[in-house]
N, C-alpha and C positions, 0 to 999 in steps of 0.2 A: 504494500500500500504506500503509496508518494504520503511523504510526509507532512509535503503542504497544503494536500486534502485533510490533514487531521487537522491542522494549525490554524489554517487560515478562518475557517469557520466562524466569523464575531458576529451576535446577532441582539438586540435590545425587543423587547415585547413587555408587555404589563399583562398581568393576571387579575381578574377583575374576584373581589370579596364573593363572599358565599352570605352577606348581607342582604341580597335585594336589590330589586332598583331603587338607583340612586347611590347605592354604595362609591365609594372611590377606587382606584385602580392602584395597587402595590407598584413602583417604581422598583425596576428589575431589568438587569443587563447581564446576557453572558456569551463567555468567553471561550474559544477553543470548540473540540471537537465533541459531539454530546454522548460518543459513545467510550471517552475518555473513565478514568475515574473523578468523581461529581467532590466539588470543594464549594460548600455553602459560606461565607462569610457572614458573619451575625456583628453586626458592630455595635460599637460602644453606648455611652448614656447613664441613663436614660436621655434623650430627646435628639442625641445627633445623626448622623448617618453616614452612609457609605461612602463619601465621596475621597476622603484621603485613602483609603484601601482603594478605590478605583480606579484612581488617577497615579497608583506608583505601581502596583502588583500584579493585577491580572492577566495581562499580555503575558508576563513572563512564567507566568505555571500554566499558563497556556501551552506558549512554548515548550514547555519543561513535561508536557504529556498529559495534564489536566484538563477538565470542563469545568470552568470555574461560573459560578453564581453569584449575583453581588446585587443587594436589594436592602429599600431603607423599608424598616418596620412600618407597621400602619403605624397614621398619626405622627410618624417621628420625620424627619427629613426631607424626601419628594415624595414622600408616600403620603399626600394631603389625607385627611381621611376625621372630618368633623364629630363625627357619630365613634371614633375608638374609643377603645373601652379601657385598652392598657391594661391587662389581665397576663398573664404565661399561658391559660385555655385560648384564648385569640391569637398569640404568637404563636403557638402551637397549629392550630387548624389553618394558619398562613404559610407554615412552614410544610405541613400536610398535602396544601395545594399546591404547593413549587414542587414538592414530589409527583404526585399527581399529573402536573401540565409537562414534565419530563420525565416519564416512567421510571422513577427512580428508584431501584428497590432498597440501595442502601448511599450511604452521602457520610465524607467528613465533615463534620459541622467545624469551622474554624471562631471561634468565641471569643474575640476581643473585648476587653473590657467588660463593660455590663453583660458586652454578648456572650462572656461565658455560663452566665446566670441561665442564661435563655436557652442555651444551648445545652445545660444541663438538666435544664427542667424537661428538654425537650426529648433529650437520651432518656429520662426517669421515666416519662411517659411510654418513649416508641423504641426500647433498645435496640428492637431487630431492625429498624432503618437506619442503625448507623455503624458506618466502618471503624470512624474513630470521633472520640470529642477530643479535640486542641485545644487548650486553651490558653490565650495569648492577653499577657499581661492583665489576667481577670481575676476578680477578687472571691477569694473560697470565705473572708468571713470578712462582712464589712467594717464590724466594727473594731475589730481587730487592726484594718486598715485605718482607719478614725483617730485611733490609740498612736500607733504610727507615726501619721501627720504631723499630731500636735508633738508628740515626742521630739521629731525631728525640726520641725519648724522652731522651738522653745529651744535646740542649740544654737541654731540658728540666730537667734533675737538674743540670747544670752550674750553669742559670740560677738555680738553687736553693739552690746549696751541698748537693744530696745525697747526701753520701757513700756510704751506705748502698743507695741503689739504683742511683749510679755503680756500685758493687763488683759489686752484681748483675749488672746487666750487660757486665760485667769478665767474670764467670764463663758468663755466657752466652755469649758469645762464644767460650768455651773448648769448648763442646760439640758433637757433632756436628749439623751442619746441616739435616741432613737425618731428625734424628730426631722424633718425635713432642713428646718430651719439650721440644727447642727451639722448635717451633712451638708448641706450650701457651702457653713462658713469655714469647715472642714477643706472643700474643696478649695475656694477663693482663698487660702492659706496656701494650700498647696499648688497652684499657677504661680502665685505669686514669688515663690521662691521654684520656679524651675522646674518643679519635679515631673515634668511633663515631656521633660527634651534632653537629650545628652550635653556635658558640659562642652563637649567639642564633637561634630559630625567626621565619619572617612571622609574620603574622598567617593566614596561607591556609595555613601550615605547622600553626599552632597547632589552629586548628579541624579540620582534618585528623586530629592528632595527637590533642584530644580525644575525635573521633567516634570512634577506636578505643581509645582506654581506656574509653569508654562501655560497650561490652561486655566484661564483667568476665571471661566465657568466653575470648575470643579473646586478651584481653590477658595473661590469666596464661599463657596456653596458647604464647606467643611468647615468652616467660624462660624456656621449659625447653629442653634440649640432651638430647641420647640420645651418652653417648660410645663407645657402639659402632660408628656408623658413623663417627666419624674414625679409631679405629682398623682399622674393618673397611678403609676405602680408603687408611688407610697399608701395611697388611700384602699389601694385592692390587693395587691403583695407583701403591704411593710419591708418595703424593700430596704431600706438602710437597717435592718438588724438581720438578713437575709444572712445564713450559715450553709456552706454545698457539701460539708465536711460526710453527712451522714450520707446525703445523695451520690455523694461521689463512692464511698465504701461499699454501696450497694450498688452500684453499676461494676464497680472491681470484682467485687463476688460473683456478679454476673458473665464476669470475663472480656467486659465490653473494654476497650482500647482506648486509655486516658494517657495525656500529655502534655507537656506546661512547656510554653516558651516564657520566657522572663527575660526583661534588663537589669544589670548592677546599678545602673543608675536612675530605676523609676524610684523616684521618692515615695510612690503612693504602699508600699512593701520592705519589708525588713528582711535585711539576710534568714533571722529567724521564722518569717511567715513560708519563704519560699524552701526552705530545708522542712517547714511540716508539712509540705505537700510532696516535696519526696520521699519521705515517710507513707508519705499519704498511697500516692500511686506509682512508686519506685525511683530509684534515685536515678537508674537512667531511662525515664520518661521525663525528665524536665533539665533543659537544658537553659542554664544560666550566663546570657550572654555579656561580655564586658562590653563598653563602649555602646552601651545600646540604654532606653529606656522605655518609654510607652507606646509607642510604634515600632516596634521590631521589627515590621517587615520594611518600614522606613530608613533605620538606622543600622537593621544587620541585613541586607535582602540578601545574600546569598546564603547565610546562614539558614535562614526565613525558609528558603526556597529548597536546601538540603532538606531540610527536618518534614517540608512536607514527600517529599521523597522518600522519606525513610517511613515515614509514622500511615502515608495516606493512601497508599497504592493498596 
């Protein structure tokens, strides 16, 4: 078979809800050959979308012998959608349908960030449609990651002499844990010191990172947030005290294929969090990348691009 009948293949379609009329239309592009092995991308949030995964990765696991998938949740992203409900049963029967519209019988789910939440809700539910869950700089206990934060950000302001944002997080700490409003200011902590980006990019990082601000489309379209679905998955998930620790043990027991990509340098994780999930699902299922942080396939893409090679075929 010519190889550039597998490759060439790139095709964009929306799949329309199983709401009714008047439903919206799930924003959904994919890549590569369909009769490839199927890599679903679940991205971050709650409320962002697909488009930094879009615009640096998918040609190239294309390439590399995938059928790659790449789609913003209802409600979240280009996926308009008034009436979501922001539930894990509705990300589920969304992800049911993307199996469905490509007879899929089984899929790596690739779970970035929030997406590994979803993605493992999603394994909990359907084990036998999936080959492997990945999961890419996601968080197995949020509050844990919360703990973290401010741990780390309180060196930080120590190391500073900052009184002022010491206090803040004096007062942050005063709040309940589990509310929205601590996870906000949780996160707005942590942008604000970096922990989002490596201290310095490769140069394989750089070029990466150019090719997708090259498109001016895609790149603004990845700085916007929709804050209704974190509140919509705080109010029906309690998502900020969400734990995957038990879910994921049970999916292990089940024999189902887990695996952790990580940066040294995402602030949002402690060396400690990422050693209990190699405990968790084996020490070599998760691989600990230097020079990298919250975007992996940004900051380490070969790396990125081995591991789905290894873990996804």
């Amino acid at each position: 078979m010519i190889r550039a009948a597998i490759t060439a293949f790139i095709m964009s379609l929306a799949i329309l809800s199983a709401a009714g009329a008047g439903a919206q239309e799930l924003y959904l592009k994919t890549f590569g050959d369909k009769r490839s092995p199927a890599l679903i991308y679940l991205h971050g949030g709650p409320g962002y979308n697909s488009a930094a995964f879009e615009g640096s990765m998918p040609r190239r696991l294309a390439d590399s012998g995938f059928f790659v998938i790449v789609y913003d949740r209802r409600g979240e992203g280009r996926s308009k959608d008034t009436g979501a409900r922001f539930t894990f049963e509705e990300a589920n029967a969304d992800l049911l349908r993307i199996y469905e519209r490509f007879s899929l019988k089984k899929a790596s789910l690739l779970g970035h960030s929030f997406g590994g939440v979803i993605g493992t809700e999603f394994a909990a539910a359907h084990p036998e449609k999936v080959r492997s869950l990945i999961l890419i700089s996601a968080p197995v206990e949020l509050q844990a990651t919360f703990r973290n934060i401010i741990s780390r950000c309180r060196a930080i302001y120590q190391s500073k002499n900052d009184s002022t944002r010491l206090n803040a997080l004096a007062a942050l700490e005063k709040m309940d844990t589990a509310s929205m409003m601590y996870a906000s200011f949780c996160f707005g902590h942590a942008i604000q010191n970096g922990f989002y980006a490596p201290k310095e990019r490769s140069a394989e990082a750089k070029a990466v990172y150019e090719q997708f601000r090259s498109d001016s489309v895609l790149f603004r379209e990845a700085a916007k947030m929709d804050f209704r679905a974190p509140k919509g998955y705080w109010e029906h998930e309690h998502y900020t005290t969400i734990d995957l620790r038990p879910a994921l043990k049970d999916l292990r027991s089940k024999k189902l294929a887990i695996c952790g990509l990580y940066g040294t340098e995402d602030g949002l994780y402690s060396p400690a969090q990422v050693a209990e999930l190699q405990l968790l699902i084996g020490r070599d299922k998760v691989r600990y990348l230097d020079n990298c942080s919250h975007n992996v396939f940004i900051d380490q893409p070969a790396a990125f691009i081995q591991a789905m090679k290894d873990w996804a075929r």
